[in-house]
C-alpha positions in Angstrom: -45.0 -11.2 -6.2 -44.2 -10.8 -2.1 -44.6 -6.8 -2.8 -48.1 -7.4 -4.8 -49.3 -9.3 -1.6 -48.1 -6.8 0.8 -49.5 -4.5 -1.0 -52.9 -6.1 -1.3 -53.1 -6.9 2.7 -52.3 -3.1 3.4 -54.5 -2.0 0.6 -57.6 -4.7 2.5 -56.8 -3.2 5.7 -57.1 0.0 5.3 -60.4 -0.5 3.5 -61.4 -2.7 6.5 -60.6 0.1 9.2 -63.3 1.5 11.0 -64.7 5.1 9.6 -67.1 6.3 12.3 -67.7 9.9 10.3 -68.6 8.2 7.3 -70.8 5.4 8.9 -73.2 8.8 10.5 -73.1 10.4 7.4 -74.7 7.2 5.7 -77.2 6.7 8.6 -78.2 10.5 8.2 -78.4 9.9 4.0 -80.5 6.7 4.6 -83.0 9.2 6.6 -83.9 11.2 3.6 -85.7 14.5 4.2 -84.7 15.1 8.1 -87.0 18.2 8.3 -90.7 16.6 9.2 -89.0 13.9 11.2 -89.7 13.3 14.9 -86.6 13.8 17.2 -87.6 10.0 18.1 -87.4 8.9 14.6 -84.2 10.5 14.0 -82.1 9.4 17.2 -83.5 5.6 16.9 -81.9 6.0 13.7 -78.3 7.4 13.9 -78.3 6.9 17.9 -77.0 9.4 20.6 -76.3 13.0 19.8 -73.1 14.4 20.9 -74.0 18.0 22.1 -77.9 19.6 23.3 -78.7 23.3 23.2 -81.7 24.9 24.1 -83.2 27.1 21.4 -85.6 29.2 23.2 -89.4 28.8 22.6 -89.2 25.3 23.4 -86.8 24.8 20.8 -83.9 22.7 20.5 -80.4 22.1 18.5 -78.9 18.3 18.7 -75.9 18.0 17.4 -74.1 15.2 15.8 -70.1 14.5 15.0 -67.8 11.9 14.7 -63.9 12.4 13.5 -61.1 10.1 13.0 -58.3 10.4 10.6 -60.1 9.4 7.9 -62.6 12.0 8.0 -64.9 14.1 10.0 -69.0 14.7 9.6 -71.2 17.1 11.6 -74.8 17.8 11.5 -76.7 20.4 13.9 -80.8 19.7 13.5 -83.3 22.5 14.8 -86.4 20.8 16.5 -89.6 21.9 17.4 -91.2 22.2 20.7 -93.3 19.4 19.7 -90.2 17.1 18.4 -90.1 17.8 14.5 -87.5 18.8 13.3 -87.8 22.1 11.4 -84.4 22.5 9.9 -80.5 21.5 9.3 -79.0 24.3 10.8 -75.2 23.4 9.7 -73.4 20.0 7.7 -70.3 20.0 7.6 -68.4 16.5 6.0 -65.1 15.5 5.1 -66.0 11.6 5.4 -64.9 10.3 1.9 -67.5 8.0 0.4 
């Protein structure tokens, strides 16, 4: 019985650990369609970028990624001069669901 409760409380804790990759993979999903989107839209949503490249023309690449050892998830989004985002330029996820 003492290993079934040991097992349960390491079982509920790992559950209960925080998994930053997965939680910006959801926040991305929730989203939708991300092409069409205003850069606005999008960082009030899922919050700071980690990286900013300028594209030329105006253009722009954000990049997103979290990592931890339960996972990692990165997102690059091209934007528009005029904020839209025009494409997911790379995704790459090993957050588990």
């Amino acid at each position: 019985m003492v290993v079934l409760t040991v097992f349960a409380v390491v079982l509920l804790a790992a559950a209960l650990r925080p998994r930053p990759a997965l939680a910006l993979k959801k926040k991305f999903a929730r989203l939708g369609t991300l092409p069409g989107r205003h850069k606005d839209e999008i960082l009030a949503a899922v919050g700071p970028v980690t990286t900013f490249s300028a594209a030329g023309a105006g253009k722009s690449v954000l990049q997103w990624q979290r990592a931890s050892s339960m996972g990692s998830y990165h997102i690059a989004l091209l934007f528009g001069a005029d904020g839209a985002c025009e494409a997911v330029t790379n995704e790459h996820d090993t957050a588990s669901n």
